[in-house]
C-alpha positions in Angstrom: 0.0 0.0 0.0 0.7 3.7 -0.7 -0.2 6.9 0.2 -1.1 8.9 -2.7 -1.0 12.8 -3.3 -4.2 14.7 -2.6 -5.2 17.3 -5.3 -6.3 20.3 -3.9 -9.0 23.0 -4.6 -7.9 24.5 -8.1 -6.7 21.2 -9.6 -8.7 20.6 -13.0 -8.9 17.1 -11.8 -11.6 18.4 -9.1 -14.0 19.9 -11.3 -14.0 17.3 -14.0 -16.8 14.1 -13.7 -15.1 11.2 -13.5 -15.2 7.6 -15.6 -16.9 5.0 -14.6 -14.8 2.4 -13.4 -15.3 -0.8 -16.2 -14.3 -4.1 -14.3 -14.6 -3.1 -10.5 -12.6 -6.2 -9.7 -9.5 -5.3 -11.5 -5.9 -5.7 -9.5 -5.7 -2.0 -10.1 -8.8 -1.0 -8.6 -8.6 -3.3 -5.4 -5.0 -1.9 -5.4 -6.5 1.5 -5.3 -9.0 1.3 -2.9 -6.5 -0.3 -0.6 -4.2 3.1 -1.1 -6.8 5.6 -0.7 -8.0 3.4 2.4 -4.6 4.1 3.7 -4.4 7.7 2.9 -8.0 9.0 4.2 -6.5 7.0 7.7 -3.2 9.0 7.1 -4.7 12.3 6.7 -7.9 11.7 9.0 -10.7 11.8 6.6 -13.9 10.2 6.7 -13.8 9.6 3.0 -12.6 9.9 0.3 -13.0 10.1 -4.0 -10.3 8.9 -6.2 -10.4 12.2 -7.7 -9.1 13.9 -4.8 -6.0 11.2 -5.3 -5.7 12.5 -9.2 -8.0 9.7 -10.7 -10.8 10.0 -12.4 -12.9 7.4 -12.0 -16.2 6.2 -9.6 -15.1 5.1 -6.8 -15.1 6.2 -3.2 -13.7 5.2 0.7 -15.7 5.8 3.5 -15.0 5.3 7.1 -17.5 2.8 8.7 -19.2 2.9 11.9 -17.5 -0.1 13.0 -14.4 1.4 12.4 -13.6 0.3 9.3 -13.1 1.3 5.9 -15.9 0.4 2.9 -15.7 1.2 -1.0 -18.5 2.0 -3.3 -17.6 1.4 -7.0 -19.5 3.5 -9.8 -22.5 4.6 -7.2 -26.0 6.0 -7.6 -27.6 8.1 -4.9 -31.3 8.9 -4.6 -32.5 11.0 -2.1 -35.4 9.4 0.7 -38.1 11.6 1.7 -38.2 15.4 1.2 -35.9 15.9 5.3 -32.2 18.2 4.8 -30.1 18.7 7.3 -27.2 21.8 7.4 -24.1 20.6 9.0 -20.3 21.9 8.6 -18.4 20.1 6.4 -14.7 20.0 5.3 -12.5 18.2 2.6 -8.9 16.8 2.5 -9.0 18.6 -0.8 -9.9 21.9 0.8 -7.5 21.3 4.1 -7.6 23.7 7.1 -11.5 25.4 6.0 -14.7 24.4 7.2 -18.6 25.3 5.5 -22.6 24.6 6.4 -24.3 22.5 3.8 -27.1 21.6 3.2 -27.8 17.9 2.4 -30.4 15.4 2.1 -31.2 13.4 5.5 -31.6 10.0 3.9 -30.1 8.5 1.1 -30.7 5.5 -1.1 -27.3 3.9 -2.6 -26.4 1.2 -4.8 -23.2 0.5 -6.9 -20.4 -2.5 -6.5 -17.5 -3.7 -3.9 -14.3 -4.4 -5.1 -15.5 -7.5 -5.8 -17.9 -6.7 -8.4 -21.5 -7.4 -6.1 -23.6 -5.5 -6.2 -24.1 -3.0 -3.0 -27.3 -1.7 -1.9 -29.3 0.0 1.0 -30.0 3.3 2.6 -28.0 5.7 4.3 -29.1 8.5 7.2 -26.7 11.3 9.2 -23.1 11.3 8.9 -22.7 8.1 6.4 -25.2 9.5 4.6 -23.6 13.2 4.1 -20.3 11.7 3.3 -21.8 9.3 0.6 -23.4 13.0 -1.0 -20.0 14.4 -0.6 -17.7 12.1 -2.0 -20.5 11.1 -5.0 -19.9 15.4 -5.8 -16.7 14.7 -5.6 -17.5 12.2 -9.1 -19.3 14.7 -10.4 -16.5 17.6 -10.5 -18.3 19.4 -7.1 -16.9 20.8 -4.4 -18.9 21.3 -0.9 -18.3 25.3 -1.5 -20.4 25.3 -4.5 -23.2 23.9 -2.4 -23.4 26.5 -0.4 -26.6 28.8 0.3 -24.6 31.4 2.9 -20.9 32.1 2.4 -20.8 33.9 5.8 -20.9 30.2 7.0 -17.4 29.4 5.4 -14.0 30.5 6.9 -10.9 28.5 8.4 -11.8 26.1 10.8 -9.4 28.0 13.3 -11.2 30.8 13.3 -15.0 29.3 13.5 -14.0 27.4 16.4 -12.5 31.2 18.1 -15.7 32.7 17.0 -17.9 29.4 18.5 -15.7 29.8 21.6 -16.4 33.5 22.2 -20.0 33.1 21.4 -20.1 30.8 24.3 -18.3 32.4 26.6 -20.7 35.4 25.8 -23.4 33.4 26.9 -22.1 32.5 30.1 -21.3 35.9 31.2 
């Protein structure tokens, strides 16, 4: 395994849709999932788009609940019900900035494991926000472009001094 170089925001490579992947068990594509496994671990993600690792293909890492790591090959996302939720997000491809977005609640997913089987089911909170992130991510998106209030973007340093003195306002 290898850790591979993250593009970062303003790399071509980010905006462009990727390929789907053609035979999901290739020695390649296990190969590759295994290194961007290892480099979302290394950089402390919680996922991960073979994009952001300068290929373009459909593919994405995700850390599991049971604290491991799954892949989705060449994925479809549908959303379940009409429910979003705003949360603060960030991106190993945007490192050191944070932003609110808005996503869907629930999720429907299907696509293939490294093995070629198919993958279905449905996704809510956190998995479900990094499964809409990392599928933008396929699509040439970035979480800023998603955006409704830019006053809710900055450096993650400086949200958590602002969060902070908020707080301590309160307390006074």
């Amino acid at each position: 395994m290898a850790l591979l170089k993250i593009a970062r925001m303003g790399h071509p490579i980010l905006l462009t849709p990727a390929e789907e992947v053609d035979d999901p068990t290739a020695p390649e594509i296990r190969r590759l999932v295994a290194d961007m496994a290892q480099t979302m671990e290394d950089a402390g993600g919680i996922g991960l788009a073979a994009p952001q690792v300068h290929v373009p293909l459909r593919l994405f890492v995700w850390r599991t609940g049971a604290g491991g790591v799954s892949a989705l090959i060449n994925p479809e996302l549908e959303q379940v019900g009409e429910e979003t939720e705003t949360a603060w997000e960030g991106c190993l491809s945007i490192p050191g900035l944070r932003g609110a977005v808005r996503r869907a609640s629930r999720l429907r997913f299907r696509g293939v494991d490294i093995d070629g089987r198919p993958i279905e089911g449905e996704a809510a909170g956190l998995v479900a926000r990094v499964m809409q992130h990392e599928t933008d991510h396929l699509d040439g998106i970035l979480y800023p472009m998603r955006m409704e209030d830019l006053s809710l973007f900055g450096f993650t340093e400086e949200l958590s001094r602002a969060a902070n003195a908020r707080a301590a306002a309160k307390e006074a």
